[in-house]
C-alpha positions as a printed Julia matrix, in Angstrom:
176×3 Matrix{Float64}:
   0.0    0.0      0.0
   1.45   3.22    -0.83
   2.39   5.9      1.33
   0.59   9.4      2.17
   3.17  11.55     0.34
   2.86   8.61    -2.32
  -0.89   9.75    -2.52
  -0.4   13.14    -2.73
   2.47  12.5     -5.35
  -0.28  10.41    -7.66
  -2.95  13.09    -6.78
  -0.76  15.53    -7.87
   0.03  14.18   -11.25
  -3.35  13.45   -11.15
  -4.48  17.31   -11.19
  -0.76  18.38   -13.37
  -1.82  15.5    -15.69
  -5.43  17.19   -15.78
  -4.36  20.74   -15.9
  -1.79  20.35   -18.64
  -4.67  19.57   -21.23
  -6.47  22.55   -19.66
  -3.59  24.96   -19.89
  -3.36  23.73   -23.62
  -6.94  23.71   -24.59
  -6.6   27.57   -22.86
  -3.91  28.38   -25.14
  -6.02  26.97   -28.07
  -8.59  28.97   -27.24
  -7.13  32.35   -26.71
  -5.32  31.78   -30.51
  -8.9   30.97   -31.68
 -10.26  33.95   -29.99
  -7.1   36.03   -31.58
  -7.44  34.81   -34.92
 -11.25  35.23   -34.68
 -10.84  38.73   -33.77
  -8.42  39.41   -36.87
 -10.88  37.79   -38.92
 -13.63  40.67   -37.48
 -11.04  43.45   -38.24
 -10.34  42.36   -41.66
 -13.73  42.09   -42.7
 -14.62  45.59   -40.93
 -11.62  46.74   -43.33
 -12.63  44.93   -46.41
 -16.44  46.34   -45.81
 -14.92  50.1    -46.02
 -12.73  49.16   -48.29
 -16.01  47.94   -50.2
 -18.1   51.46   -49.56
 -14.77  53.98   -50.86
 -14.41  51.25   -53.99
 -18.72  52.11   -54.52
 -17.4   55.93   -53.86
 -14.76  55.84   -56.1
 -16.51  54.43   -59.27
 -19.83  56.63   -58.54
 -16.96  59.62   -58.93
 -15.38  58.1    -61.75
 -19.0   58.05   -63.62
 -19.58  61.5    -62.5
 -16.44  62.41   -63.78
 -16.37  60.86   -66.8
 -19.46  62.49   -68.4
 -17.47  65.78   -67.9
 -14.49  64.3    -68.75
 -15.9   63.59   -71.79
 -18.0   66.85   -72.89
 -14.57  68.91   -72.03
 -12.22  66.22   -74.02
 -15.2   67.09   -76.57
 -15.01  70.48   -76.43
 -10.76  70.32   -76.39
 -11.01  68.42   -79.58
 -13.25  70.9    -81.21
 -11.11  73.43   -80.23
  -8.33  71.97   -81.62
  -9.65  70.98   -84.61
 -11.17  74.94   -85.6
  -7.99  76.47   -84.68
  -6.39  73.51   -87.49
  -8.92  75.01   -89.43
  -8.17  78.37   -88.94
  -4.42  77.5    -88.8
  -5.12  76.26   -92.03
  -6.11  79.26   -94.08
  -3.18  80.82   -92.51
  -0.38  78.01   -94.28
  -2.24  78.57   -97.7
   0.76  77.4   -100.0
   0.32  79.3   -103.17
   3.11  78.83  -106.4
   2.98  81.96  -108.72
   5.01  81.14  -111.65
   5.59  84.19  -115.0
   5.26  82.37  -118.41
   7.2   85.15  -119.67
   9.81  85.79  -117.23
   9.83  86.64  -113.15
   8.65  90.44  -113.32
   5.06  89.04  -114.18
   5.25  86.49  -111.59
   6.88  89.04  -109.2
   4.15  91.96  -109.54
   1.5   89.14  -109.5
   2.88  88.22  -105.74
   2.91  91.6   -104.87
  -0.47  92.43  -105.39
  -1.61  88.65  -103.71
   0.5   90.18  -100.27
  -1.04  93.15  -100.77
  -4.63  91.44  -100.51
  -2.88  89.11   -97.61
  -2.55  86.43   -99.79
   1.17  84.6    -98.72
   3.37  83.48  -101.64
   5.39  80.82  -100.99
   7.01  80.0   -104.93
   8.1   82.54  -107.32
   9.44  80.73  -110.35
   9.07  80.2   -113.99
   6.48  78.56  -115.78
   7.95  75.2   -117.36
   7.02  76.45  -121.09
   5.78  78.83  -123.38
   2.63  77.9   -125.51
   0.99  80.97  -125.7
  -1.35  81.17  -123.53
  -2.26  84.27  -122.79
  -4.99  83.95  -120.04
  -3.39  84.01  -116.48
  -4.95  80.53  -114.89
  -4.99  80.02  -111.16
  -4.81  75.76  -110.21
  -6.25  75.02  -107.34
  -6.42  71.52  -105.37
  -9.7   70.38  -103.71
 -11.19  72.68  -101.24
  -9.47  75.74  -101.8
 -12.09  76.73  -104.78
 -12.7   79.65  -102.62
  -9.24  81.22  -101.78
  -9.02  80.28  -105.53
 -11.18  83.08  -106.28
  -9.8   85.79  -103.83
  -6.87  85.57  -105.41
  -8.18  86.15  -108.69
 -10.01  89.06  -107.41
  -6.76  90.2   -106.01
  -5.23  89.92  -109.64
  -7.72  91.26  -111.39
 -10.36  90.37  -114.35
  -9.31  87.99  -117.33
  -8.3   85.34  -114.7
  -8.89  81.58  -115.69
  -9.88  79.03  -112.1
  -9.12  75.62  -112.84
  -9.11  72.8   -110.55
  -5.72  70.77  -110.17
  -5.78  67.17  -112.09
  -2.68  66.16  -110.16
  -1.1   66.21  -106.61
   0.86  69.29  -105.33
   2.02  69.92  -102.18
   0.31  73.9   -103.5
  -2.86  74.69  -102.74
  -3.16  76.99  -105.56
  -0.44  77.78  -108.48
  -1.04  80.79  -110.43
   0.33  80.76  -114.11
   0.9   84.5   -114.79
   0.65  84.37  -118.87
   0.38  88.38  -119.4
   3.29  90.3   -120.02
   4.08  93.1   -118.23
């Protein structure tokens, strides 16, 4: 028969062997209770996160009809100062049939209407012709005719049956 401190000793490991599960299944539990409590935060976060991501793209619609009716309105902008830009880079060729004085007093009196000159040369031959005949490539019908008012009467328009990097080219025939 054992002992009393032998009893104690086996009622001891008895309660240690009974308390070290405890102390374990305690730890367990407060990781659990961690871990769960993580879990909470994180979905908290990932619910707000949820609510600005809602913000955000209700914003980005907002913004993107505006966006749109200014990147609109910049692109119309641009395109009517092209179109403005454009009447300024008129490229007009005056070229004399019979020599550069022609052709010279010819460009003078375009400037003089604000009509720029970018060529003065001479005409590749002499057949004759003694009509002055203003070229002019598609769409510039118009400036065509200023500068034949700027040159005065007896002035031929002819549209151009071949590419040039002119817009118009004036063939001064008359000889002055």
């Amino acid at each position: 028969m054992p002992t009393r401190p032998a009893y104690a000793l086996m009622f001891l490991m008895l309660i240690v062997g009974c308390v070290q599960p405890n102390v374990e299944f305690i730890a367990m539990n407060e990781r659990a209770y961690t871990i769960e409590s993580q879990l909470d935060r994180e979905a908290a976060n990932l619910d707000r996160m949820k609510q600005d991501v809602a913000a955000i793209r209700h914003q980005v619609e907002l913004m993107q009809g505006s966006e749109i009716s200014s990147r609109i309105a910049a692109v119309e902008g641009r395109i009517s100062s092209e179109e403005g830009a454009m009447g300024s880079e008129l490229k007009v060729k005056v070229l004399g049939r019979y020599g550069l004085d022609p052709a010279r007093s010819a460009a003078a009196r375009l400037l003089e209407h604000g009509i720029p000159v970018s060529t003065i040369d001479l005409a590749p031959a002499d057949d004759g012709t003694t009509t002055t005949a203003i070229y002019f490539n598609e769409g510039y019908e118009h400036e065509a005719r200023e500068a034949a008012a700027a040159l005065g009467g007896g002035v031929v328009l002819r549209p151009m049956k071949w590419p040039s990097i002119f817009d118009l080219i004036i063939i001064v025939s008359n000889r002055t």
